[in-house]
PAMARMI-740242 format. One record per residue (C-alpha): x, y, z. Coordinates in pm, 1 decimal, padded with zeros to 6 digits. Layout:
BEGIN
ATOM  X  Y  Z
...
END
This chain:
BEGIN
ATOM  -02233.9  -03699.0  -02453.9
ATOM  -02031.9  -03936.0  -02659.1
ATOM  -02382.2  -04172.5  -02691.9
ATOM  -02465.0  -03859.3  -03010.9
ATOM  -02190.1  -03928.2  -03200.1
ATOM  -02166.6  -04306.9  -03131.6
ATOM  -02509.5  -04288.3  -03263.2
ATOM  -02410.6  -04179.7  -03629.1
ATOM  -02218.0  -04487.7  -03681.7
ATOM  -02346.2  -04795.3  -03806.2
ATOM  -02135.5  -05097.1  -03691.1
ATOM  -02164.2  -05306.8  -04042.5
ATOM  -02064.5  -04987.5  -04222.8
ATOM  -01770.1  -04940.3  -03975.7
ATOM  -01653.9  -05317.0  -04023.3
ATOM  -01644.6  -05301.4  -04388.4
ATOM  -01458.0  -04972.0  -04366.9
ATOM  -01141.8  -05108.6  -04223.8
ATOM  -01170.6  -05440.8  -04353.8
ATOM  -01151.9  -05241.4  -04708.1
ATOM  -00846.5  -05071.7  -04613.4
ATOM  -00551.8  -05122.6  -04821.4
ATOM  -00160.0  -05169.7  -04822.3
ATOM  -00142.7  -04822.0  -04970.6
ATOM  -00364.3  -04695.3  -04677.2
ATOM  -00107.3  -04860.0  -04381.9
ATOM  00163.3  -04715.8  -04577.1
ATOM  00044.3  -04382.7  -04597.1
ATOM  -00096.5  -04387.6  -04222.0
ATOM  00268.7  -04504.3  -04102.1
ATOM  00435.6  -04219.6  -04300.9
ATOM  00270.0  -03955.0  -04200.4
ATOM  00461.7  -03686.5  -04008.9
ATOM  00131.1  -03509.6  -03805.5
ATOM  -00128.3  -03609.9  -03615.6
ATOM  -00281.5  -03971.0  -03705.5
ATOM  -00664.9  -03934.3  -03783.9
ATOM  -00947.4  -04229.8  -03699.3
ATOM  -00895.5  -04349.9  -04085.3
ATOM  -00562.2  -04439.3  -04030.1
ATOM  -00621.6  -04605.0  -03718.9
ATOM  -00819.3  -04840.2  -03954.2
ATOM  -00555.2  -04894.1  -04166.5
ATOM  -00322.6  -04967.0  -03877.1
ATOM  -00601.2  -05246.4  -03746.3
ATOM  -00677.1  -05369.6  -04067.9
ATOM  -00611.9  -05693.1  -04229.8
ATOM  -00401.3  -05510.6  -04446.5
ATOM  -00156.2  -05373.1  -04206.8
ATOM  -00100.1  -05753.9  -04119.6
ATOM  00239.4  -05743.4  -04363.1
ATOM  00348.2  -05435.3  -04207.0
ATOM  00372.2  -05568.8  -03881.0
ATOM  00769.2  -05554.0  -03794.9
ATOM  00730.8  -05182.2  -03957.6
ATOM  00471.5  -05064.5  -03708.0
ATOM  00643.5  -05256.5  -03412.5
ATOM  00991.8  -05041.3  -03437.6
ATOM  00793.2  -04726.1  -03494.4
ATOM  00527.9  -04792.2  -03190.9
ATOM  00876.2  -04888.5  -03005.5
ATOM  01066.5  -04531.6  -03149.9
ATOM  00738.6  -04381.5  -03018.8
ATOM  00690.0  -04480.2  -02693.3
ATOM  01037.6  -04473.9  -02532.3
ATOM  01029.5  -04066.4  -02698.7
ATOM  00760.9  -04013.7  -02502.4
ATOM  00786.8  -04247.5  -02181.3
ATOM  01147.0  -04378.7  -02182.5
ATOM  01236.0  -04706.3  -02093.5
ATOM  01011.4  -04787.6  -01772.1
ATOM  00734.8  -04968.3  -01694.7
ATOM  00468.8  -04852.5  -01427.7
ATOM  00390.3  -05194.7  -01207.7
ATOM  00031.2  -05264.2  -01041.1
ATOM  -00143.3  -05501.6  -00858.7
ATOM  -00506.4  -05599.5  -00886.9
ATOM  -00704.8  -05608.3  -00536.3
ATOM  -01042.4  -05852.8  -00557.2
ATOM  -01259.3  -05649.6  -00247.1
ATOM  -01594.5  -05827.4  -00349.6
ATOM  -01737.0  -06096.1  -00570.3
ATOM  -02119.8  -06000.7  -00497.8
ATOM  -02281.3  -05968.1  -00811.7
ATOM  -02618.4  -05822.7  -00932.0
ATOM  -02543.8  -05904.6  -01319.8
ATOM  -02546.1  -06193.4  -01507.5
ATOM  -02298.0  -06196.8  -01783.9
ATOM  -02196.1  -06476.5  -02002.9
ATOM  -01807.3  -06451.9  -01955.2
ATOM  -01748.4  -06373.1  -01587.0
ATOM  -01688.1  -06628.0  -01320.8
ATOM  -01879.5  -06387.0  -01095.3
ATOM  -02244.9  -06417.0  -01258.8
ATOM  -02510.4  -06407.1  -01050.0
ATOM  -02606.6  -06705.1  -01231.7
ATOM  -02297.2  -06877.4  -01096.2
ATOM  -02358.8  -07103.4  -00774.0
ATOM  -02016.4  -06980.7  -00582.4
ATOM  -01935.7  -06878.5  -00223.2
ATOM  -01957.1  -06526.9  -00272.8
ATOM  -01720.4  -06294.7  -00017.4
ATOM  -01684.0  -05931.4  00013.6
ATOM  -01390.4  -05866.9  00237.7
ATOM  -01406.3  -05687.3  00577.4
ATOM  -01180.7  -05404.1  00701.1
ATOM  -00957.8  -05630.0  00893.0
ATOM  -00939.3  -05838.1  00544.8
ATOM  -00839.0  -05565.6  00327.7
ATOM  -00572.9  -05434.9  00576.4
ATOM  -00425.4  -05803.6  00533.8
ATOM  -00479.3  -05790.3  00192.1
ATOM  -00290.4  -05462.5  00161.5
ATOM  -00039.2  -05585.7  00392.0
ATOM  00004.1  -05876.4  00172.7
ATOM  00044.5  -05623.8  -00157.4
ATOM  00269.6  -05435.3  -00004.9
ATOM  00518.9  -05692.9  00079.0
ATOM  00513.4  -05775.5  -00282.1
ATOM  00684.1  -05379.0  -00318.0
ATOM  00367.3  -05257.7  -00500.4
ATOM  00275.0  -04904.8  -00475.2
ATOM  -00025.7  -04872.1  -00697.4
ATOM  -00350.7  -05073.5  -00673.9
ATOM  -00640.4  -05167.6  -00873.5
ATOM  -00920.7  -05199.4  -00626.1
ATOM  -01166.1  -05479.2  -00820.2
ATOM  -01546.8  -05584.8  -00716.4
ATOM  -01815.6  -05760.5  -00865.5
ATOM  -02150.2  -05517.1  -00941.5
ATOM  -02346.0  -05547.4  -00634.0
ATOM  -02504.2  -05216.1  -00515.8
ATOM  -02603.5  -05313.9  -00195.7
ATOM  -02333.8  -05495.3  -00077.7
ATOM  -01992.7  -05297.9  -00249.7
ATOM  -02179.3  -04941.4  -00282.2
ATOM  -02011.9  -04585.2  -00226.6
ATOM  -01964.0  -04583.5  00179.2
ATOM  -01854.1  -04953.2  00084.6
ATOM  -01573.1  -04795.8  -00133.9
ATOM  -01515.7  -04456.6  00085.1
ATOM  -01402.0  -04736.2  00347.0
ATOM  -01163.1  -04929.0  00169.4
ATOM  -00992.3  -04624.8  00016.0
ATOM  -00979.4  -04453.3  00335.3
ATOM  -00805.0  -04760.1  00520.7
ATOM  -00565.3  -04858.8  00172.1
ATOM  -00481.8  -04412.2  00112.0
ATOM  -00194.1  -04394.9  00373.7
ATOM  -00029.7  -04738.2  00223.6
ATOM  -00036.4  -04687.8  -00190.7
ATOM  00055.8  -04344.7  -00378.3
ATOM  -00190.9  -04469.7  -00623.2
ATOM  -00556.3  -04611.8  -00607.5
ATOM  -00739.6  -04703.4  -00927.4
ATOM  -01083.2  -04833.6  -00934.4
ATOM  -01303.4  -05088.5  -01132.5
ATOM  -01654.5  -05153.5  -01008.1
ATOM  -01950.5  -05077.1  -01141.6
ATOM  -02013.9  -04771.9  -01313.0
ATOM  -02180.9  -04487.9  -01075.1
ATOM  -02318.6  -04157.1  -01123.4
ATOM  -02103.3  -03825.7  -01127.5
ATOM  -02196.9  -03734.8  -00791.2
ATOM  -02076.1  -04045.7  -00643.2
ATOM  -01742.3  -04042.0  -00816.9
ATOM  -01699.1  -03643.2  -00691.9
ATOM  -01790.5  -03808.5  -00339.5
ATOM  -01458.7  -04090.4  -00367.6
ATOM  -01229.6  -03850.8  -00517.9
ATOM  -01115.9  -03677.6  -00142.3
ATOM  -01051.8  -04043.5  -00048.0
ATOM  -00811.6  -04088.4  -00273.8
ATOM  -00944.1  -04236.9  -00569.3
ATOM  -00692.4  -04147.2  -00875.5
ATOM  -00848.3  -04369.7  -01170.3
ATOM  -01144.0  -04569.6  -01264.0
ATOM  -01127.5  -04842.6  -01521.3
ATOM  -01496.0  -04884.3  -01726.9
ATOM  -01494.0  -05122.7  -01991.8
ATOM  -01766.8  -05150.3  -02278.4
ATOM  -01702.8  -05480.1  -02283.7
ATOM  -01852.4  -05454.7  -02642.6
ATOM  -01996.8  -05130.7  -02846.2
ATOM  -02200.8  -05406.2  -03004.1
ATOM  -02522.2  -05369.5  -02900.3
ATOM  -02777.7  -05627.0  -03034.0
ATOM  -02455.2  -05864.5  -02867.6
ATOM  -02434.8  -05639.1  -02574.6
ATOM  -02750.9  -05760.9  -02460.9
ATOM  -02705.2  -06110.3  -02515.7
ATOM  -02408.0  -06112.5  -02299.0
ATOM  -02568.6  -05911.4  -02002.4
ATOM  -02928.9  -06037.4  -01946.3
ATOM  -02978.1  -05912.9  -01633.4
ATOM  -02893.4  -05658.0  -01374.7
ATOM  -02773.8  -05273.1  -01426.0
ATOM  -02515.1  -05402.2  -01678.6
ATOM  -02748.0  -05417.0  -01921.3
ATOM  -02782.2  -05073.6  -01964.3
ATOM  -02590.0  -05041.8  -02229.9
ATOM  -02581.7  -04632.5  -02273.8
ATOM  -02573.5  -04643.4  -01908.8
ATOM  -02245.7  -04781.0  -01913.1
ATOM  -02162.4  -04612.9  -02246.4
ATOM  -02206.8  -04249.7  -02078.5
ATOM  -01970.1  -04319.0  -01789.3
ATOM  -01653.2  -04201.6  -01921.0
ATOM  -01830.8  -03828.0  -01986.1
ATOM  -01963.4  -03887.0  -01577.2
ATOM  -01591.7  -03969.2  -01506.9
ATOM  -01446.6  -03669.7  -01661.4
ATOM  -01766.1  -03399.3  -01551.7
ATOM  -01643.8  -03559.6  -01198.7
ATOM  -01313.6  -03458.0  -01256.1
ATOM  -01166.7  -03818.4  -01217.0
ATOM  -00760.6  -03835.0  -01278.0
ATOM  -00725.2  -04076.5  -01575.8
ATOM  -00993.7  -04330.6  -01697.3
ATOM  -00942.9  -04645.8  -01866.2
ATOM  -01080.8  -04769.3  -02147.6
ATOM  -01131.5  -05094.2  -02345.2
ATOM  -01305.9  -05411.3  -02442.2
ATOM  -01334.9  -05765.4  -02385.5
ATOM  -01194.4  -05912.4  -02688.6
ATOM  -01313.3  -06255.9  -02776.6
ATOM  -01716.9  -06102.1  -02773.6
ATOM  -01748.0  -05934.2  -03119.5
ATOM  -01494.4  -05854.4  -03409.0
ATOM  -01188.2  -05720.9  -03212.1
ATOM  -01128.0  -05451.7  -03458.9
ATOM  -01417.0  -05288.3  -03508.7
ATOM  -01414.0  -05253.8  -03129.7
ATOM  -01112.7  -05141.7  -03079.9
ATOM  -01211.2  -04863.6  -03362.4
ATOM  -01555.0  -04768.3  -03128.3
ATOM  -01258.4  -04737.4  -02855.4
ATOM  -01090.4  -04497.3  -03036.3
ATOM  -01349.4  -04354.2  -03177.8
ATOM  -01436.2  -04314.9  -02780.9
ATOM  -01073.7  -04207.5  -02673.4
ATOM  -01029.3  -03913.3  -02926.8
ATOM  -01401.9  -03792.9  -02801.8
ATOM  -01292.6  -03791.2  -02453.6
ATOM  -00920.4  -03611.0  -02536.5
ATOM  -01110.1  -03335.6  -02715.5
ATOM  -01382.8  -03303.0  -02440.9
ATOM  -01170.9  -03371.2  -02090.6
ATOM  -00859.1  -03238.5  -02210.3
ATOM  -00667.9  -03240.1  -01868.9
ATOM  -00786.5  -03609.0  -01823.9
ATOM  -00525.0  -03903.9  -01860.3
ATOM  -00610.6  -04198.2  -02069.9
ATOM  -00547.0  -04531.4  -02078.4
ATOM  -00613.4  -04882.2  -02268.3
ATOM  -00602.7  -05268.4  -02174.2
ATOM  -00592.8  -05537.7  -02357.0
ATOM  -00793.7  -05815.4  -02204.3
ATOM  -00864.4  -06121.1  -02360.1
ATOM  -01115.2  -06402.8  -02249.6
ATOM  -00994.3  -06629.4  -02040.9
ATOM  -01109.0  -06973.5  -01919.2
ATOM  -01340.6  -06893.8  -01582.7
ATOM  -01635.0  -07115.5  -01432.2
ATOM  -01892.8  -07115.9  -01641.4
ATOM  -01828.3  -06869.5  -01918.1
ATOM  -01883.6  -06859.6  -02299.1
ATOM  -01624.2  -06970.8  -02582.5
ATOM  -01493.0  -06701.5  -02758.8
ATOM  -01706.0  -06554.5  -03047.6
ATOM  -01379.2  -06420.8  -03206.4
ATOM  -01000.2  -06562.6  -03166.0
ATOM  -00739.9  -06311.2  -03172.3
ATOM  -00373.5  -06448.1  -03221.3
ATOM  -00061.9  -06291.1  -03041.9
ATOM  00057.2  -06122.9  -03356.6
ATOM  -00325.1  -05956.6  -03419.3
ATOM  -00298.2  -05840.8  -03034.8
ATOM  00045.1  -05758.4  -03093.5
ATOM  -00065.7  -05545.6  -03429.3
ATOM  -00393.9  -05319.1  -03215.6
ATOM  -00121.2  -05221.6  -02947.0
ATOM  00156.2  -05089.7  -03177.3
ATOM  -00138.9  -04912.2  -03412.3
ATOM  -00250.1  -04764.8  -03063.9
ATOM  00041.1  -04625.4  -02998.4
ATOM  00139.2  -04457.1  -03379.4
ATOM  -00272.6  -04346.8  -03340.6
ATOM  -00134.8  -04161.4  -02995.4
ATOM  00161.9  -04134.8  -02816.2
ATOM  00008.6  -04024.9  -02475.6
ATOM  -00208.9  -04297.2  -02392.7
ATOM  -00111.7  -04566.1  -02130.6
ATOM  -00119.8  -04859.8  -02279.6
ATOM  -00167.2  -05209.4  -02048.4
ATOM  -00132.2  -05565.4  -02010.9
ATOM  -00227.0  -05794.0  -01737.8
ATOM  -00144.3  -06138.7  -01658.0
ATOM  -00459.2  -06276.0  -01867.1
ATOM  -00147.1  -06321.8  -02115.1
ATOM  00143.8  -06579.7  -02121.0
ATOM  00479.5  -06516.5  -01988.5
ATOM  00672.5  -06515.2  -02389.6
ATOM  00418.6  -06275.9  -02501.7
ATOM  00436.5  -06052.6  -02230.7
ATOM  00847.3  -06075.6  -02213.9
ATOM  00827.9  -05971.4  -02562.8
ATOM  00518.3  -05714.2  -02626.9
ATOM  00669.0  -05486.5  -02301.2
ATOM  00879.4  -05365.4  -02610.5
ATOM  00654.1  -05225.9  -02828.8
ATOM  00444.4  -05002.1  -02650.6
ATOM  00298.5  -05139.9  -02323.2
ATOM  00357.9  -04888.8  -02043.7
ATOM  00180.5  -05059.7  -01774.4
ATOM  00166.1  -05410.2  -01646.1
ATOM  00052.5  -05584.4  -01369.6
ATOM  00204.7  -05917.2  -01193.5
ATOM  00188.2  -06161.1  -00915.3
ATOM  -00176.1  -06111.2  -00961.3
ATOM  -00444.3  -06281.6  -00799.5
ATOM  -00829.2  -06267.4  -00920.7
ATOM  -01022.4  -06379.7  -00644.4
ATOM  -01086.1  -06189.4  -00299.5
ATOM  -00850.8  -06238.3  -00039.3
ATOM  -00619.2  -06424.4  -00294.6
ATOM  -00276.2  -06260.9  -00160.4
ATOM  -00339.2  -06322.3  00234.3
ATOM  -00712.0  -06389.8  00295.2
ATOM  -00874.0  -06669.4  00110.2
ATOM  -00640.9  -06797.9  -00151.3
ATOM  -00800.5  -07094.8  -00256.0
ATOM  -01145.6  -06932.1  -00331.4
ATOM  -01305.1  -06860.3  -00699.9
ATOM  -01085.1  -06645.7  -00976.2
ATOM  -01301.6  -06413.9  -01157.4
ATOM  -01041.3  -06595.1  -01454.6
ATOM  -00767.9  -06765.6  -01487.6
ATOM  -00460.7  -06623.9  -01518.5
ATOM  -00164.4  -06728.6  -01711.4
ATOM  00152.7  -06570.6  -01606.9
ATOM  00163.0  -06725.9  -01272.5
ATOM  00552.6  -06513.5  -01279.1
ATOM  00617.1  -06316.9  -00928.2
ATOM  00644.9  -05944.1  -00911.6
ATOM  01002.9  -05997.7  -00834.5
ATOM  01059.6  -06227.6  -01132.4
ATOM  00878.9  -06006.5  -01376.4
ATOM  01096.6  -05665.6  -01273.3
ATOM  01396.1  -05900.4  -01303.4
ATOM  01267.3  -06006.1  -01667.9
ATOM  01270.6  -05581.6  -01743.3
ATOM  01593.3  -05514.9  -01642.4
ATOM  01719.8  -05767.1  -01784.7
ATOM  01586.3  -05562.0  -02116.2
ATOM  01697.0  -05265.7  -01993.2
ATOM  01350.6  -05127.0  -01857.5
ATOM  01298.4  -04982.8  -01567.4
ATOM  01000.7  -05107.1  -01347.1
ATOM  00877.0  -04832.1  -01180.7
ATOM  00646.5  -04954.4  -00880.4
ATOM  00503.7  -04548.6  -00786.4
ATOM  00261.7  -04371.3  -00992.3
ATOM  00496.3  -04170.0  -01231.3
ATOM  00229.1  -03924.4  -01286.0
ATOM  00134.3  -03857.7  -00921.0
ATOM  00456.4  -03855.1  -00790.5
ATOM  00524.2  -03472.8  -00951.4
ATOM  00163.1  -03351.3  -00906.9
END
């Protein structure tokens, strides 16, 4: 289980480590001609690699059109469900919250799908608060057995489940599963989730290895950047993506980006992370490995996202909507956050081939499998 080796690192130890990295270090981590180890992906996340950044942005942009041309795989978020069990210091969804909660119905989520489709979406993110009761496995079988015959792609995020259940959704069509640390903090894990299952924090830590023993498709990674120094977690997320490679070798992989974003009654940021820092993690991603999907949602701002597309994003989403129901159903209830490209699908696609790209709207990966 990855919860042995995260436990022979020490989190202080880790953050000096990169924050001693040196120019010398970036400049021997960008010239190297094999494999890129976990040292140089603290070089490439350093402060150091700061000055370097146009350097790693045309090499991360060399990189990922070798490996995935010029195209960009579009997705759209689905909100089934804001029941939730957890409290959690960020999320518009906390139990804690007083909100008209609303998990939707089979009749809802055919609108809803209805509604996605229209939008020419082919892959969706299906998206619930944690609420076992309420959004549980026959919950999920149900939804992915009335949305299977519309998308070529379902993806998951919910709260984590055990390796039998995930075997149980994978005939229904269930292609990827999203599990965020949130933080690999853990004295600031469990400040941020007080109560509920969430606070499990090698619970939730051990779901990735239950995701690959289940034989999942791809699983996605990442944190919640804002929480806890953004690069030493993004180096327990790599440290967490090269375990998984070696272990689930046939398993897809990929990354997001999200940053915290205003939502009712959530915490300030702990840490601010400018554009060019986000920028920076995303391009050093890519030069640390040039198979993983890298993503960004629209938590960010339309000039970022017209620009960062370029240097190493594969996947992005658009037209979203955070809130259940919020494409046909009940578009004026809460957003789980705000978004901030407020863009339509149609305008974004425009925006890529405008560049050049090509927005591809059906699973790349499925469609050949």
């Amino acid at each position: 289980m990855f919860t042995d080796l995260f436990n022979q690192y020490n989190w202080e130890e880790t953050k000096q480590s990169i924050y001693s990295k040196t120019a010398s270090d970036v400049d021997l981590a960008l010239h190297k001609t094999g494999a890129r180890t976990l040292e140089d992906f603290k070089a490439l996340i350093s402060p150091a690699a700061a000055g370097h950044l146009e350097q790693m942005a045309t090499l991360s942009n060399q990189l990922t059109q070798k490996r995935f041309g010029k195209t960009i795989q579009m997705y759209a978020p689905m909100y089934l469900s804001n029941e939730c069990q957890n409290i959690c210091t960020y999320c518009g969804f906390s139990l804690d919250n007083k909100i008209k909660r609303t998990t939707l119905t089979d009749k809802q989520i055919l609108r809803e799908t209805e509604a996605i489709k229209a939008l020419g979406f082919d892959h969706v993110l299906l998206v619930t608060g944690e609420a076992n009761k309420v959004v549980d496995v026959p919950y999920f079988k149900k939804a992915l057995e009335l949305m299977r015959p519309h998308f070529s792609n379902i993806s998951m995020e919910v709260q984590p489940l055990d390796q039998g259940e995930y075997e149980e959704l994978i005939p229904y069509g269930l292609n990827s599963v999203l599990v965020y640390q949130e933080t690999y903090h853990q004295e600031d894990y469990k400040l941020h989730h007080p109560k509920g299952k969430k606070s499990n924090f090698y619970y939730r830590l051990e779901t990735p290895d239950r995701l690959g023993k289940a034989g999942i498709h791809k699983i996605g990674l990442g944190v919640l950047i804002g929480l806890e120094d953004w690069r030493t977690d993004s180096f327990f997320t790599a440290l967490h993506l090269d375990y998984l490679e070696k272990k689930f070798w046939k398993t897809k992989y990929s990354i997001s980006f999200p940053r915290l974003r205003p939502a009712e009654g959530i915490l300030e940021p702990k840490v601010i992370m400018n554009d060019r820092e986000l920028a920076q993690l995303i391009c050093a991603y890519r030069i640390f490995n040039q198979e993983i999907e890298l993503s960004i949602s629209t938590r960010e701002n339309q000039k970022f996202r017209n620009n960062i597309f370029k240097l190493g994003i594969t996947t992005m989403s658009a037209g979203s909507k955070t809130n259940p129901g919020g494409y046909a159903v009940e578009q004026e209830s809460l957003e789980q956050f705000e978004i901030d490209d407020k863009r339509t699908p149609e305008e974004v696609a425009n925006v890529l081939k405008q560049n050049g790209y090509e927005p591809i709207w059906k699973d790349w990966d499925r469609s050949y499998s």
